[in-house]
N, CA and C atoms as an extended XYZ file, in Angstrom:
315
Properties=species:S:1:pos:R:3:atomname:S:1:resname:S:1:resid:I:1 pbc="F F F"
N         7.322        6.265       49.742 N   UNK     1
C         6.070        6.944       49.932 CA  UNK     1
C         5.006        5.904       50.293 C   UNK     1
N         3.991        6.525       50.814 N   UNK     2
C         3.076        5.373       51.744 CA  UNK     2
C         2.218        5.752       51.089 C   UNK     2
N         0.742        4.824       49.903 N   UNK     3
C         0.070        5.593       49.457 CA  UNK     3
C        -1.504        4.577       49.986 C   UNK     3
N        -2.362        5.448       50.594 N   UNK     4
C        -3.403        5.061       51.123 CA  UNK     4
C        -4.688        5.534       50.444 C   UNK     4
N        -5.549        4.190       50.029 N   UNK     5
C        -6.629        4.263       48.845 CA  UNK     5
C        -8.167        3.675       49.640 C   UNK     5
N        -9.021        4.610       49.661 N   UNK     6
C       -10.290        4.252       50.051 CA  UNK     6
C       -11.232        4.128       48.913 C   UNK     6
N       -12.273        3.406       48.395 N   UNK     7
C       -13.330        3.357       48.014 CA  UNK     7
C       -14.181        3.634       48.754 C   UNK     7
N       -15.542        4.444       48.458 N   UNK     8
C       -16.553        4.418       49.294 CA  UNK     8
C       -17.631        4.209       48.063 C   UNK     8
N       -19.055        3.830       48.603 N   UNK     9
C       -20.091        3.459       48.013 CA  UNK     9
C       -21.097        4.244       48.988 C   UNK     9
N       -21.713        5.169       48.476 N   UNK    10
C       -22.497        5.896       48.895 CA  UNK    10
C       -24.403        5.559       49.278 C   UNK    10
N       -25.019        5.941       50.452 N   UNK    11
C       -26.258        5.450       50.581 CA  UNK    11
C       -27.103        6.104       49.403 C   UNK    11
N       -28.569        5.719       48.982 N   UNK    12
C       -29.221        6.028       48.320 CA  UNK    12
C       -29.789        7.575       49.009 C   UNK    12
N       -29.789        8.665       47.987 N   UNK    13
C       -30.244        9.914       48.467 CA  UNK    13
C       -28.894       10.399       48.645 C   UNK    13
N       -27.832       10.317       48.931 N   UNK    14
C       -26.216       11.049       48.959 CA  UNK    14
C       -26.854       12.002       48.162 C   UNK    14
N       -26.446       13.467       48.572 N   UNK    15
C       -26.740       14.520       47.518 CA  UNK    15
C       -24.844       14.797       47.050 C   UNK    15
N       -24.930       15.864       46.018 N   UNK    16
C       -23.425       15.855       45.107 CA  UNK    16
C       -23.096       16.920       46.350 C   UNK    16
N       -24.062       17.887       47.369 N   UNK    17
C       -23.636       18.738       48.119 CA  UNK    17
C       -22.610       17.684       49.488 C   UNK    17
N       -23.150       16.684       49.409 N   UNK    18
C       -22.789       15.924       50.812 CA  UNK    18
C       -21.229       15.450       50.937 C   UNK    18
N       -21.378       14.791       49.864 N   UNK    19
C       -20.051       14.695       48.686 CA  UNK    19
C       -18.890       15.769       48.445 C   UNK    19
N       -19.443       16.894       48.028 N   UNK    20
C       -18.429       17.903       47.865 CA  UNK    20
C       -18.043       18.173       49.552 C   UNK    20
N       -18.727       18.033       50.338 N   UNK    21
C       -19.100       18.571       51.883 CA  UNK    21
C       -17.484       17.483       52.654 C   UNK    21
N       -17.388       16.320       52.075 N   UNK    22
C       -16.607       15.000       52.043 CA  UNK    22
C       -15.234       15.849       51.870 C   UNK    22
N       -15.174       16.183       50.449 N   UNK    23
C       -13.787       16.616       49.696 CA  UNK    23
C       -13.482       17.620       50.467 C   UNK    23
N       -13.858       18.752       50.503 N   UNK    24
C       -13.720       19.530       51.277 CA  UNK    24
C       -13.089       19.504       52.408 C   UNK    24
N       -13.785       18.555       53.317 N   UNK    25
C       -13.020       18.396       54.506 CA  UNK    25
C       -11.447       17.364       54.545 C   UNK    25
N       -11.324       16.640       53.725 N   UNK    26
C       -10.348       15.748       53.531 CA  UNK    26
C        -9.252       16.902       52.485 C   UNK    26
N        -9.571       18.159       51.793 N   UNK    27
C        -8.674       18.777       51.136 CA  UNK    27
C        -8.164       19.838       52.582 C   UNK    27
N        -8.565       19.992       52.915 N   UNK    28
C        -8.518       20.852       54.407 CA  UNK    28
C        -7.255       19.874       55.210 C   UNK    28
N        -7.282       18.843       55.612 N   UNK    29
C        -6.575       18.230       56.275 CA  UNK    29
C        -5.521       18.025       55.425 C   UNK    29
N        -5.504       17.632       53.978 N   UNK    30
C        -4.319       18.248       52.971 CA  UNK    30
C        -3.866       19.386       53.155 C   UNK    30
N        -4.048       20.042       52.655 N   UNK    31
C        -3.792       21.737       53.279 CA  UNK    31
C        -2.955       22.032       54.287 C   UNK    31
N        -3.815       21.476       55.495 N   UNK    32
C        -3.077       21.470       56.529 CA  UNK    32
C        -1.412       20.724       57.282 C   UNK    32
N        -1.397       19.472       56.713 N   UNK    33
C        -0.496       18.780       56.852 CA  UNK    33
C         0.730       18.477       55.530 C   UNK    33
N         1.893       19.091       56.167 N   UNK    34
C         2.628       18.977       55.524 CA  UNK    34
C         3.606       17.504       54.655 C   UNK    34
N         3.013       16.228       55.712 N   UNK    35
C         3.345       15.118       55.640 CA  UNK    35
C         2.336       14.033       54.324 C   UNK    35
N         1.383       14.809       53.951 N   UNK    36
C         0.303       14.728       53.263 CA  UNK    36
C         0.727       14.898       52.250 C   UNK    36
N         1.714       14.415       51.212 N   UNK    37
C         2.314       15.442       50.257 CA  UNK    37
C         0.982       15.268       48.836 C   UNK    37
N         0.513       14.300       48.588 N   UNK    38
C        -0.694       14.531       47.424 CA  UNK    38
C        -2.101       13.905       48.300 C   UNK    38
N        -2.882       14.297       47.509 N   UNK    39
C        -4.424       13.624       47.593 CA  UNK    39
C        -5.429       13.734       45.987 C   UNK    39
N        -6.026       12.959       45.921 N   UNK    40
C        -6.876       12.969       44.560 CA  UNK    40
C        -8.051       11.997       45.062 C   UNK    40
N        -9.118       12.719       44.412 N   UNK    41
C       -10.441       11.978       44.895 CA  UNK    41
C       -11.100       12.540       43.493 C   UNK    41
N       -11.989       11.071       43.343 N   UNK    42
C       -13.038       11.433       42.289 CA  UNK    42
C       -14.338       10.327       42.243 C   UNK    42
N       -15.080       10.504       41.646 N   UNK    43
C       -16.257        9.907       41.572 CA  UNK    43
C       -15.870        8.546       40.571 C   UNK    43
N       -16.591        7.394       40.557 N   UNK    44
C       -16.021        6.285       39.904 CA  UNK    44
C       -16.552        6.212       38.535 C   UNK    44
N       -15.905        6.704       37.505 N   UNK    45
C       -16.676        6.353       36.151 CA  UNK    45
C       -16.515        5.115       35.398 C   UNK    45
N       -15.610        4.116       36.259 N   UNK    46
C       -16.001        3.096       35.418 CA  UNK    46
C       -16.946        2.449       34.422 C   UNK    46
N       -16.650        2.035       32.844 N   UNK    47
C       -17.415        1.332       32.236 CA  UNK    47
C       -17.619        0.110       32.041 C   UNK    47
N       -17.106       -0.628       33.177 N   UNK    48
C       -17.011       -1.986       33.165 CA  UNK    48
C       -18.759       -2.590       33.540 C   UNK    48
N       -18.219       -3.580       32.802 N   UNK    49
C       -20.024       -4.859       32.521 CA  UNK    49
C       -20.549       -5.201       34.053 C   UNK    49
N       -19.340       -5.046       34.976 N   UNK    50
C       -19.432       -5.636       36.456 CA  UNK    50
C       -20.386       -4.704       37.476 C   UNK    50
N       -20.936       -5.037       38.109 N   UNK    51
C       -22.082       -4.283       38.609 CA  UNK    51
C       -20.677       -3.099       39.600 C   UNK    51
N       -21.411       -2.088       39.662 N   UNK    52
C       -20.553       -0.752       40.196 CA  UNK    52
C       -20.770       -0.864       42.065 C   UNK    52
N       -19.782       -1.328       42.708 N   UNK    53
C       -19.788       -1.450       43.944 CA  UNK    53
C       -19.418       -0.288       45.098 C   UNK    53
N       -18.545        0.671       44.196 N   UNK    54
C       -17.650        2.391       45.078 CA  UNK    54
C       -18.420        3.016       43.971 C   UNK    54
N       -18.841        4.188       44.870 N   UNK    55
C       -18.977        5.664       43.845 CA  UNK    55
C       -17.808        6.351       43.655 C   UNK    55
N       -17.176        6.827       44.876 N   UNK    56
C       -16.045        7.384       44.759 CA  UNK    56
C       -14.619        6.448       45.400 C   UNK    56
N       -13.761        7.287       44.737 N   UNK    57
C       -12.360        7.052       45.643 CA  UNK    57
C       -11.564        8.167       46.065 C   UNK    57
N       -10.538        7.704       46.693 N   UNK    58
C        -9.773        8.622       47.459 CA  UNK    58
C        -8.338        8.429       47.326 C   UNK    58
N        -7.410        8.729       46.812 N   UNK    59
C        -5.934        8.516       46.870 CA  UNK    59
C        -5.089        9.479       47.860 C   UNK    59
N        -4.081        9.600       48.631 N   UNK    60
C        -3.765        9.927       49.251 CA  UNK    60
C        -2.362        9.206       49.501 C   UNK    60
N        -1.068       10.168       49.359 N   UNK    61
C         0.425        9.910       49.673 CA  UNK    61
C         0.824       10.423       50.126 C   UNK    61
N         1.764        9.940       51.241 N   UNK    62
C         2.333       10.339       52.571 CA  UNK    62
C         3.815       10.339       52.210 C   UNK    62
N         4.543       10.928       52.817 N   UNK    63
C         6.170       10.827       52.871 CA  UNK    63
C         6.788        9.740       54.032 C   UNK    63
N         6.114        9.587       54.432 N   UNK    64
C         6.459        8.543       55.943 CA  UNK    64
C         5.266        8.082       56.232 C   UNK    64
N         5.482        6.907       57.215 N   UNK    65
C         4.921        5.774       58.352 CA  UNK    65
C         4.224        7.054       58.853 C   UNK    65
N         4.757        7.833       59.682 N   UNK    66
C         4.592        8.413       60.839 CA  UNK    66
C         3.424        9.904       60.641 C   UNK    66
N         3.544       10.334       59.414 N   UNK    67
C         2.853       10.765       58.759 CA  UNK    67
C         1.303       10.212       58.482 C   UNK    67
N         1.222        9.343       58.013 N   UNK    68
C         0.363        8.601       57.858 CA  UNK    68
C        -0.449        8.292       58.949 C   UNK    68
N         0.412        7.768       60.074 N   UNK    69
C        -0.574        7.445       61.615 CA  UNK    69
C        -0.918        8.813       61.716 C   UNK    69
N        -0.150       10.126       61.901 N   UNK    70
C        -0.747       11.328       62.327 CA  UNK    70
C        -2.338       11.463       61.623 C   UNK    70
N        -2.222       11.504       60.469 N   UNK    71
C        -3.085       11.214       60.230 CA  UNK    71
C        -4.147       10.360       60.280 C   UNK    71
N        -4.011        9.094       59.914 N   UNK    72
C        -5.175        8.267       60.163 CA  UNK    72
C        -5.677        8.084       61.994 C   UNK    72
N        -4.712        8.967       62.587 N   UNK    73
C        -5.389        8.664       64.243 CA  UNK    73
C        -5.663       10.451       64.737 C   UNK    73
N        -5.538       11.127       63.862 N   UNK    74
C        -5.524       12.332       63.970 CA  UNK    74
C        -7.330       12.913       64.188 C   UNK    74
N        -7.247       14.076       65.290 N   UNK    75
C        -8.705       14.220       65.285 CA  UNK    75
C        -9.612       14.373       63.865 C   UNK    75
N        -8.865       15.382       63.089 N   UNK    76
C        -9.430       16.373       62.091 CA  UNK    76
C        -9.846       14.995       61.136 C   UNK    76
N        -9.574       13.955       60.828 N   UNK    77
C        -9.846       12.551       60.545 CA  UNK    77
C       -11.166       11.876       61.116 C   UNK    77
N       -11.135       11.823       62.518 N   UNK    78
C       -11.992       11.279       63.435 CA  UNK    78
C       -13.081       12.074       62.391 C   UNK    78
N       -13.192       13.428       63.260 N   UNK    79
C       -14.522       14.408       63.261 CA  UNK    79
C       -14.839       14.333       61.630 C   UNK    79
N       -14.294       14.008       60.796 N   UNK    80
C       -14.535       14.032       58.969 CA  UNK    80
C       -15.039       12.661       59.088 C   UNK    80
N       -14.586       11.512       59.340 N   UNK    81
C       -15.221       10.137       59.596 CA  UNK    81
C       -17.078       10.124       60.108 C   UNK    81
N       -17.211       10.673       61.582 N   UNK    82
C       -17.602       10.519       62.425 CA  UNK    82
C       -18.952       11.383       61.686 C   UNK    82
N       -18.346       12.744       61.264 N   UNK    83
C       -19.950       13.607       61.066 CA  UNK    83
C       -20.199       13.546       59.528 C   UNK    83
N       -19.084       13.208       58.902 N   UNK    84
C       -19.416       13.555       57.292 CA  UNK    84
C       -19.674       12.319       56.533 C   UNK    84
N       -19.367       10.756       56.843 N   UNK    85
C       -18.682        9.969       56.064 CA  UNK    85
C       -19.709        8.924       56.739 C   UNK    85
N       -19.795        8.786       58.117 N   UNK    86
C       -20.990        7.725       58.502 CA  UNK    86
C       -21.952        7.930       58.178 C   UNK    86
N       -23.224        9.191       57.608 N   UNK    87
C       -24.029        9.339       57.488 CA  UNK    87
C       -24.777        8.739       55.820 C   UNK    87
N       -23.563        8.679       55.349 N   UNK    88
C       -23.785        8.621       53.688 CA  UNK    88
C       -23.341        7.650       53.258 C   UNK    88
N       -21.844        6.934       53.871 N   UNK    89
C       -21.926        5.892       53.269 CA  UNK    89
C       -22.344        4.295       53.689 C   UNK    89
N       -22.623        3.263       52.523 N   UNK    90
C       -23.082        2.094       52.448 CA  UNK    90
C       -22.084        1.164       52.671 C   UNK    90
N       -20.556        1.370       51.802 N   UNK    91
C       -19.688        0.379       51.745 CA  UNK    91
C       -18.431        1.520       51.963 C   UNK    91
N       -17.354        0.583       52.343 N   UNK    92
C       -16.145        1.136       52.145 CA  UNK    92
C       -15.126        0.266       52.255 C   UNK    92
N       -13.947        0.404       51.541 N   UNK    93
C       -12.923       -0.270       50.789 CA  UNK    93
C       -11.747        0.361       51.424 C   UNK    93
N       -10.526       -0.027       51.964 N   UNK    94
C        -9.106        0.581       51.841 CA  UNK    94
C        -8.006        0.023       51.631 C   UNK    94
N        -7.185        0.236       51.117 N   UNK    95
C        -6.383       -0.247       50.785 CA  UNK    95
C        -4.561        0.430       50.919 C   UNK    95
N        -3.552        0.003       51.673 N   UNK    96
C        -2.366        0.839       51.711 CA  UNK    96
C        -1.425        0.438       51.288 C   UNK    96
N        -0.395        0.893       50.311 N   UNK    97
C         0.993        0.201       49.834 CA  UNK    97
C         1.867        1.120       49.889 C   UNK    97
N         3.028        0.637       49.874 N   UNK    98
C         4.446        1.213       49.849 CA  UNK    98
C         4.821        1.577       48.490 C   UNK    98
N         5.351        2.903       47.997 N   UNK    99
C         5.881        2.897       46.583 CA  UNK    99
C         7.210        3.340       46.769 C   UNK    99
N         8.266        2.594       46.479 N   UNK   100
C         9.283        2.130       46.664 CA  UNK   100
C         9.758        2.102       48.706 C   UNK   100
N        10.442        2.827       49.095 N   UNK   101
C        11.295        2.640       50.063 CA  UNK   101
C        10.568        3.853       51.046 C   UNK   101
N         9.392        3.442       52.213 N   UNK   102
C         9.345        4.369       52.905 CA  UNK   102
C         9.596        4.629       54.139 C   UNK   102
N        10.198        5.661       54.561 N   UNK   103
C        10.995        5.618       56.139 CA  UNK   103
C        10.050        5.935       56.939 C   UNK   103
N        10.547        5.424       57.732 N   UNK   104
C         9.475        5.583       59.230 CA  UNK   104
C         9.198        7.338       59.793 C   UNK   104
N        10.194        7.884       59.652 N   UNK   105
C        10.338        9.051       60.191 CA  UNK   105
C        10.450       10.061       59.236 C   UNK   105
């Protein structure tokens, strides 16, 4: 399984509507794709002493390589990037690993 992890850090003024507006569209493209097999997103409650750099994160596991590109080059991606995700956020983080053995196809 291919599991792909974003942090984001949100601009000052992000409303919780803009946010939910975020999930929404990224549970939609879950929904939609069968290669998508989980997703989990939440706001960062860390209590650590270290100054708080992500508001939220994003988890997301794929069954395949190929899956994964559909997605990450996929329009319904673009247009969620492009109108929902540039406007609000400040920082962003990603990160992708393999959990155990994942096939290309």
């Amino acid at each position: 399984m291919h599991r792909h992890i974003i942090s984001l850090g949100f601009k000052e003024g992000t409303t919780d509507e803009q946010v939910a507006d975020v999930e929404r569209g990224f549970r939609a493209i879950h929904d939609s794709m069968p290669g998508m097999v989980a997703i989990s997103m939440g706001r960062n409650i860390s209590e650590s002493r270290r100054r708080r750099r992500y508001d939220w994160v994003m988890t997301m596991d794929f069954a395949t390589r190929s899956a994964y590109r559909e997605y990450s080059q996929g329009e319904q991606h673009d247009r969620i990037v492009a109108e929902k995700l540039v406007p609000i956020v400040s920082a962003i983080s990603g990160v992708d690993y393999d959990i155990g053995e994942t096939p290309e196809e």
